[in-house]
N, C-alpha and C positions, 0 to 999 in steps of 0.2 A: 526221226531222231538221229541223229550222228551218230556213227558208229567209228571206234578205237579201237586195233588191232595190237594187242602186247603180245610176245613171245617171254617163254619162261615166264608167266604169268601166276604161278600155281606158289613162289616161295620169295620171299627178300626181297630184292626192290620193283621187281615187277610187280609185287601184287600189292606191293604198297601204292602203284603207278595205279594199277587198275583199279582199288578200293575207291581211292578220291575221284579218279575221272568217273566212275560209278555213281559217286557222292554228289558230283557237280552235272549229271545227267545225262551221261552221254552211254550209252548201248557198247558194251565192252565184248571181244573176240578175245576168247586166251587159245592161247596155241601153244599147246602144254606136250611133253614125251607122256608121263604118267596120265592114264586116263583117272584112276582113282583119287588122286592128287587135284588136277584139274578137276573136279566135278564137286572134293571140296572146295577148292577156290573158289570157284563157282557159287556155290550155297552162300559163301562169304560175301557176296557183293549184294545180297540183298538188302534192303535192310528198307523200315520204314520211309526213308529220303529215299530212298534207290531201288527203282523197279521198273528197272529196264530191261526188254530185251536180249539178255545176256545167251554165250554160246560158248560152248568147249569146242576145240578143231584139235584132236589129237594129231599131232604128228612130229615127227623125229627130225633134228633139224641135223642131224651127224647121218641122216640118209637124205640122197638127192633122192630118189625115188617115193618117200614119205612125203617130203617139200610139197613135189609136185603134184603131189595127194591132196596135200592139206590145203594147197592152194586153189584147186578145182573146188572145192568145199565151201570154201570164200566166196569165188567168184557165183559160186551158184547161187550165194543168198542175196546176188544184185546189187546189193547197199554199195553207194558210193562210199570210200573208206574216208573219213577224214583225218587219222592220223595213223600211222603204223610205228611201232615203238619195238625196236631190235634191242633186246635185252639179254637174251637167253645167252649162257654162258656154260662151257665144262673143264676143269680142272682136274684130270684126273692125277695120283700121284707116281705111275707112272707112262710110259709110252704108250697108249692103245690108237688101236687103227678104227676107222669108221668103217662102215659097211661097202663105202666104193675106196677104201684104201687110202684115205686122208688122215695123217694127225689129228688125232681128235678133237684136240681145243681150237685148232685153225680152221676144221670140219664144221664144227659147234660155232663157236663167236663169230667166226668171217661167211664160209661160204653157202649155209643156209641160207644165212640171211641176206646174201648176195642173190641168192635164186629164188626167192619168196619174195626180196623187194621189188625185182625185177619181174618177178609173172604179175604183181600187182598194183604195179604202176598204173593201169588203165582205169582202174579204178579208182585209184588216186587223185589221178586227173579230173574223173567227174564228179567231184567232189568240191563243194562252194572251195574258194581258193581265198588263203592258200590251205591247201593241203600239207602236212608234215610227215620227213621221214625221220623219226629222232634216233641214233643209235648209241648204246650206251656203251661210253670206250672207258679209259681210266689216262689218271694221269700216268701209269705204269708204260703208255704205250712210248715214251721218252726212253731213245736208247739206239741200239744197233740199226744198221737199217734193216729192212726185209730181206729176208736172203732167199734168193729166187734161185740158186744153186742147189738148195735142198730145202726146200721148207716144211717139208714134213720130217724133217731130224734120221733121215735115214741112211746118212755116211754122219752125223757128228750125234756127239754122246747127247741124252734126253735129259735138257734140265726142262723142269715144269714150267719155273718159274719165266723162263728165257723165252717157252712155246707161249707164255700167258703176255708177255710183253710184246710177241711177235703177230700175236689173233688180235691184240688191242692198236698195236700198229697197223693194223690190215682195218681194222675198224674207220682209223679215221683217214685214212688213204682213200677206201671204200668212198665215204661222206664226199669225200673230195672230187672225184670221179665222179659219182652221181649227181654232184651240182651241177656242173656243167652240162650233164647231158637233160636234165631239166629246168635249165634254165629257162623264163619264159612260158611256162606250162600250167604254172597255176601250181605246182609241188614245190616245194619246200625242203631241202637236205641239210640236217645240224650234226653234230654229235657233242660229245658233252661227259667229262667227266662227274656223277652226280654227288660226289664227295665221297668219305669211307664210313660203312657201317657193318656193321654184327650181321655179316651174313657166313652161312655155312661154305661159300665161294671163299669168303676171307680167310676163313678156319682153317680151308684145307691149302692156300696159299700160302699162309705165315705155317703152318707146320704147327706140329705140340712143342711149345716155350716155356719152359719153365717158370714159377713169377707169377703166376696171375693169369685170366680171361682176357678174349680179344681186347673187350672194352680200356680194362687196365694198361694193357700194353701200346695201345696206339691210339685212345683217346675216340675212340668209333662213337658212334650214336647210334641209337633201335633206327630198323629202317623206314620206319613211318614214317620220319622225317623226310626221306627219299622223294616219297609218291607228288610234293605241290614241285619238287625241283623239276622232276619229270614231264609232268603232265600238266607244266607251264611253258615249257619248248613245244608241247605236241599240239596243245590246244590253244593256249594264251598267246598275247604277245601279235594279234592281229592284224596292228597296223604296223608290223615291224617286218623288213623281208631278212631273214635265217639262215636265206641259203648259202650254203658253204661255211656256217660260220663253227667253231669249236667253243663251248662252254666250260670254266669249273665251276659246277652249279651253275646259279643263274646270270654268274656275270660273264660277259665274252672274256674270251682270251685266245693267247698263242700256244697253236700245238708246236708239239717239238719242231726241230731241223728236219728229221726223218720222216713227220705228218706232212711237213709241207714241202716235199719232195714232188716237184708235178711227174718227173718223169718218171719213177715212183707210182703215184696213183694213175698214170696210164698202166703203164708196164702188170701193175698188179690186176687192173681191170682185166687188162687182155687172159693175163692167166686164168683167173677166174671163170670167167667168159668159156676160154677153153675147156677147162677142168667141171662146168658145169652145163656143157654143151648149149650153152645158150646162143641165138644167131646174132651174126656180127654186125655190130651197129658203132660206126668212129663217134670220137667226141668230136660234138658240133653235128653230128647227123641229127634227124628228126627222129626223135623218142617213138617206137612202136611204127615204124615206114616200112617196116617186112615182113612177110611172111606170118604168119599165126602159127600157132600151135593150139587145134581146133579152133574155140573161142578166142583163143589168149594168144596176143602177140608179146615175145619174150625177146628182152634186147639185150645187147651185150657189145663188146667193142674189143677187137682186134687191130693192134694195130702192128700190122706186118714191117711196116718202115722204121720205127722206132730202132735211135740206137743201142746197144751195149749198154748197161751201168755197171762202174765199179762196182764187184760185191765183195761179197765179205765171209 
């Protein structure tokens, strides 16, 4: 049976992603921080349709050191992955540092999942193709560009909202970066705004407003609705190839000016890469040509030659 790897899987649209890909029979991974949360989530995916194989992988996706825990765990159960679905997200309201010193919501949204897509790309690959890597960005990620002078907010004052526009920037940068370096491999790279709903991420974004419930105020929808948008980029869609494309919901579109930034999605790779000591691999290199990390070869792309970008 196919196996589906969601992060933040335990609350809001992740588990709305994993109920239905659940529903429609496919062996679900949640890769949850809360073990007791996850283990409900878990119990949730059963159901007379749905009895599958299911698995909790706790791990913290604001520690590199968790990632790479949680990723060994994966790769021990063999399963070729046929989708991995980047969802997991933090908002806090105000400044915290992750455990190796990162901004936390660029620690959380961007470079977890930069290090967990990357140790599980081989698995990916051996998986009927195509394989998908879907990450869920927002339309919010429209705006400044990445500011590689400081991006973890530590010479300019902390807005949330600014750091939450700046991890969703880096989302579909990410997506962008990663096409290319699978291209031809049988994986699959999208991202995809999945519309807005009543989740406790929105709550704590818009702030307490006077007036009324999320709902009220911005027209949200329960995130049920979420789960077929989702886990129709991750699973559906078979004869279509994905890569590199940007979603709202299910119809294609255009990311910002600052998503389709190429020197941009190099540039940020390379940090990343750096910041997540993963080894260096250019775009246009052959996906997983170096070195391992025991089982697992870990790729990453440095590019030393790259010029300057204006920043901001």
């Amino acid at each position: 049976m196919r196996t589906v790897i969601v992060t933040g899987g335990n609350r809001g649209v992740g588990l709305a992603t994993a109920r239905h890909l659940a529903g429609r029979g496919y062996n679900l991974i949640l890769v949850c921080r809360d073990e007791q949360r996850g283990r409900a989530a878990l119990e949730s995916l059963h159901s007379p349709v749905s009895q599958g194989n299911h698995r909790l992988v706790v791990a913290d996706l604001a520690s590199l050191e968790s990632v790479r825990e949680g990723a060994r765990r994966i790769t021990g159960t063999g399963a070729p992955i046929s989708a991995l679905v980047n969802n997991a997200a933090s908002l806090p309201p105000k400044r915290v540092e992750s455990r190796d010193g990162f901004e936390l919501q660029l620690a959380v949204t961007h470079l977890g999942h930069f290090l967990l897509t990357n140790l599980l790309l081989p698995q990916l690959r051996d998986a009927p193709a195509p394989s998908r890597v879907v990450t869920v960005a927002s339309a919010a990620h429209s705006g400044p560009p990445f500011n590689f002078r400081d991006p973890n907010f530590e010479r300019r004052r902390y807005r949330r909202r600014q750091a939450y526009q700046q991890s969703k920037l880096a989302n579909v940068l990410f997506t962008a970066g990663l096409a290319r370096r699978v291209a031809g491999t049988g994986v699959q790279a999208a991202a995809l705004h999945p519309g807005v709903y009543d989740t406790g991420l929105l709550r704590n974004y818009l702030g307490r407003i006077p007036g009324g419930g999320v709902a009220a105020r911005v027209g949200t929808s329960r995130t049920e609705k979420a789960g077929p948008v989702v886990a129709e980029l991750a699973v559906g869609r078979r004869d279509e190839d994905l890569n590199g494309l940007y979603f709202h919901k299910g119809a294609r579109a255009a990311p910002s000016a600052t998503g389709r930034d190429t020197r941009a999605q190099e540039r940020l790779w390379s940090w990343s890469a750096e910041a997540t000591g993963l080894e260096a691999v250019p775009a246009g290199g052959e996906a997983g040509a170096g070195p391992g990390s025991g089982d697992q070869r870990e790729l990453g792309s440095v590019l030393t030659d790259s010029p300057e970008m204006p920043l901001r």
